[in-house]
C-alpha positions in Angstrom: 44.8 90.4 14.1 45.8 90.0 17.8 47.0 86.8 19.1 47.8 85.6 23.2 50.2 82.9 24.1 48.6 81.2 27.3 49.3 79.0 29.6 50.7 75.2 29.1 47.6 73.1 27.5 45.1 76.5 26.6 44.1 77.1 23.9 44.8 79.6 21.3 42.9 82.4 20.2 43.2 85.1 17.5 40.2 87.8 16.8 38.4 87.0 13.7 37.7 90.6 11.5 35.0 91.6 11.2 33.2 90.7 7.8 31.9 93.7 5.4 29.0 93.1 3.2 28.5 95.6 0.4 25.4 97.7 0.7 23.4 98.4 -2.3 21.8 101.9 -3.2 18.5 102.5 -4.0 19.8 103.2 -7.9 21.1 99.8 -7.9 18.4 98.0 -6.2 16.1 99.9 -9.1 18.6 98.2 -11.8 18.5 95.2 -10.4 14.2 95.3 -10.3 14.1 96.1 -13.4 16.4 93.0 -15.1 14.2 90.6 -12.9 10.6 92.1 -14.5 12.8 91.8 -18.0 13.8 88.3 -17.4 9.9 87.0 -16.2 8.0 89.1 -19.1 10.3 87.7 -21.3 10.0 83.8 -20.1 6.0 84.5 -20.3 6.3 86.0 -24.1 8.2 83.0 -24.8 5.3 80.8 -23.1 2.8 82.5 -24.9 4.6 81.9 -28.6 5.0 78.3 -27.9 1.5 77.9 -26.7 0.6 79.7 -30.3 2.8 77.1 -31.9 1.4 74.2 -30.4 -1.9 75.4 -31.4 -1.2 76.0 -35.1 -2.4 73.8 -37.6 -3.0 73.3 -41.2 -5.4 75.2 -43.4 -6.4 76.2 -46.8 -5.9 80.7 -47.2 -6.7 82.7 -49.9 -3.5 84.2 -51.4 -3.5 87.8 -53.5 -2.2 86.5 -57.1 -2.0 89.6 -58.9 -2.1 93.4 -57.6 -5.1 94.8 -55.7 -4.9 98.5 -55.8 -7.2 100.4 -52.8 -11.0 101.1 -53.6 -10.9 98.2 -56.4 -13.4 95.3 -56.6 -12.1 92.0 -55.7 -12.3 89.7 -58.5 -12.0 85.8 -58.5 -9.1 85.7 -61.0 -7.3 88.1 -58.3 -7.1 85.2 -55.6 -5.6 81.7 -55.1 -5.3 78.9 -52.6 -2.3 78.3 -50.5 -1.9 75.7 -47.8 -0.5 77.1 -44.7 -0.1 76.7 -41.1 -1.2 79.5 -38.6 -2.4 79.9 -35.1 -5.8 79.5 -34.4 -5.9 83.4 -33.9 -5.1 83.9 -37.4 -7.4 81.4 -39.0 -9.9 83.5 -37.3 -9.2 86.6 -39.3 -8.6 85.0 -42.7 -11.3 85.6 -45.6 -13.0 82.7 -47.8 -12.7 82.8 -51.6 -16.7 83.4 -51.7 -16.4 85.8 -49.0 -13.6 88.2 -51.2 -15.2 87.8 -54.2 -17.1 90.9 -55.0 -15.5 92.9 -51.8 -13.8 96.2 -52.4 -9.9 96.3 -51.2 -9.2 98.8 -48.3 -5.6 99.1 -49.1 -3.4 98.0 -51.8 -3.3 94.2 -51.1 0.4 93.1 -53.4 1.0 89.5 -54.7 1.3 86.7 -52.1 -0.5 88.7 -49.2 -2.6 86.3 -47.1 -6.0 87.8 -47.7 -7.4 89.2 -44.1 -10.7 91.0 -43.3 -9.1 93.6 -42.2 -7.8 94.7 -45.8 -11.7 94.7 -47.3 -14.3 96.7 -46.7 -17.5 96.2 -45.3 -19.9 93.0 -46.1 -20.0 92.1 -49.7 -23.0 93.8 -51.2 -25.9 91.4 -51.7 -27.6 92.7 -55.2 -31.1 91.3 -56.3 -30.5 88.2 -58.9 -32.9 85.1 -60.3 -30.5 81.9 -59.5 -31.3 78.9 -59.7 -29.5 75.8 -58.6 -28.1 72.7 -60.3 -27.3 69.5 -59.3 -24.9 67.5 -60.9 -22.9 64.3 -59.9 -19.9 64.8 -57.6 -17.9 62.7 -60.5 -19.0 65.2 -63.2 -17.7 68.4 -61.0 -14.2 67.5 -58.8 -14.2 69.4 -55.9 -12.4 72.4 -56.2 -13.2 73.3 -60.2 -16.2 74.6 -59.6 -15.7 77.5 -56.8 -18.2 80.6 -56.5 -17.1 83.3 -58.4 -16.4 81.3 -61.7 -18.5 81.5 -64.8 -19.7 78.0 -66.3 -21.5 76.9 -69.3 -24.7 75.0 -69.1 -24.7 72.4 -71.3 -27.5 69.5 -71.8 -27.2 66.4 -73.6 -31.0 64.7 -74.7 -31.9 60.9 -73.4 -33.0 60.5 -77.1 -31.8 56.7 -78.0 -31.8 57.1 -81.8 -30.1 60.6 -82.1 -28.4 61.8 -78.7 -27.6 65.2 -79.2 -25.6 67.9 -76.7 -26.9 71.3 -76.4 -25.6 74.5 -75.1 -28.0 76.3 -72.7 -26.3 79.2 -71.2 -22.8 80.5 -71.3 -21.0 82.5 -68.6 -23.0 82.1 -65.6 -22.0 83.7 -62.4 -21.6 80.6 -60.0 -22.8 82.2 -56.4 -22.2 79.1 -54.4 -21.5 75.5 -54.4 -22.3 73.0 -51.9 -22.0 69.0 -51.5 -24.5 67.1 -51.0 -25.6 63.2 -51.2 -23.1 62.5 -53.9 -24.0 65.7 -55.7 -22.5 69.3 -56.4 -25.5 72.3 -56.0 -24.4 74.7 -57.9 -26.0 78.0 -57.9 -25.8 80.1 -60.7 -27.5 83.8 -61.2 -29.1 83.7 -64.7 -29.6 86.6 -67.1 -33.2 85.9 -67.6 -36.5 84.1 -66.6 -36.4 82.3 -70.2 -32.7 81.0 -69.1 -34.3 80.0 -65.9 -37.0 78.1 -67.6 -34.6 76.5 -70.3 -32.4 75.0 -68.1 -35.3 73.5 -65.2 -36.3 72.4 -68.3 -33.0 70.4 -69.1 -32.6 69.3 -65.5 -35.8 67.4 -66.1 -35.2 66.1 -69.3 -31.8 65.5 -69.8 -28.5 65.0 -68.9 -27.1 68.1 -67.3 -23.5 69.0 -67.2 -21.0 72.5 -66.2 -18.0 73.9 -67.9 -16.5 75.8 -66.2 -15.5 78.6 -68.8 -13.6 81.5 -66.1 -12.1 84.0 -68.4 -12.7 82.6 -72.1 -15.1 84.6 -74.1 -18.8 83.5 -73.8 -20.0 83.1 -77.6 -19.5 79.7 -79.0 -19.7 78.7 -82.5 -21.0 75.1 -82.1 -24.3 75.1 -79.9 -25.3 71.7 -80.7 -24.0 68.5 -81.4 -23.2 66.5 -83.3 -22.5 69.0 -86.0 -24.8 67.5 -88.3 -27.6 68.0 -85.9 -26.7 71.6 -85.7 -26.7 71.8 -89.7 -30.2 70.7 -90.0 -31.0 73.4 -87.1 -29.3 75.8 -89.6 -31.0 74.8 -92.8 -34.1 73.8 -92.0 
């Protein structure tokens, strides 16, 4: 630094140095790139997973309760409900109860997995079957005891004032859907025969029509009619 005395009333000067700025390299300027693009893609994944957040919401998935080895047929008693709250997105790819049913797993699905389409195969196979549809009062069926995929037992109880009597008309049906509608459940069943077809359009005419819904007990019962006595006279006479 240089300094000058002047005259009497100048001023004084020194020479300022010169100020150095550090240049960067092209390696560094590279580095430096390349933490920006890190910091925005990581600001717009962050966007993107609070914009899937806000669009979550509550539903109702279909939850693997037992093991589901590859290649095996999906049955009802493998799958249960779960409330849960996904994205949008995932809702998209989840699977129905009465869309599983009867579908063949693509890979080993273990307890708790949230059933996907991706881990079935194909659409479920559609095989010929005589159904036929009951109606029965919303109060008689709560919603959610009757789903496809169960097996009920048809049973029909006469309008007869002097001796009202219940009778069974089919066991172990394979429900294939159920829908609500005017105060009634439709439930479709597939029966085993035209003469179980005809028995119980019969009942819905005639009588009082109720389900059971009988998943996983055995099929035979003992007492078909009642009251017992009724069934005694059916015996013996």
């Amino acid at each position: 630094m240089r300094s000058t005395t002047l005259l009497r009333g100048a001023r004084r000067t020194w020479d300022r140095p010169a100020v150095r700025w550090p240049s960067l390299g092209s390696s560094a300027l590279r580095i430096v790139g390349s933490i920006v693009l890190a910091g925005v893609s990581l600001a717009l994944l962050v966007a993107s997973w609070l914009g899937g957040v806000r669009n979550a919401g509550a539903a109702v998935g279909v939850v693997v309760t037992r093991p589901i080895p590859a290649g095996a047929t999906i049955e009802r008693a493998d799958l249960g409900l779960a409330s849960i709250t996904v994205p949008q997105a995932v809702r998209a790819t989840l699977l129905a109860v009465d869309d599983a049913v009867g579908r063949t797993a693509a890979v080993t699905i273990a307890p708790g997995t949230l059933l996907e389409r991706s881990m079935v195969l194909g659409p479920r196979p559609r095989t010929p079957v005589r159904s036929i549809t009951i109606a029965v009062p919303s109060t008689s069926v709560a919603s959610g005891v009757i789903e496809p995929g169960d097996r009920v037992d048809v049973l029909a109880t006469t309008q007869s004032a002097s001796s009202p009597a219940t009778l069974t008309i089919a066991t172990q049906l394979l429900v294939l859907d159920v829908q609500a509608s005017s105060g009634d459940e439709l439930v479709t069943v597939a029966t085993d025969s035209l003469d179980q077809a005809l028995a119980i359009a019969q009942a819905l005419a005639t009588a009082k029509v109720d389900l059971v819904n009988a998943t996983g007990v055995p099929g035979d019962t003992v007492l078909s009619v009642y009251p017992p006595s009724i069934a005694g006279l059916a015996t013996h006479g």
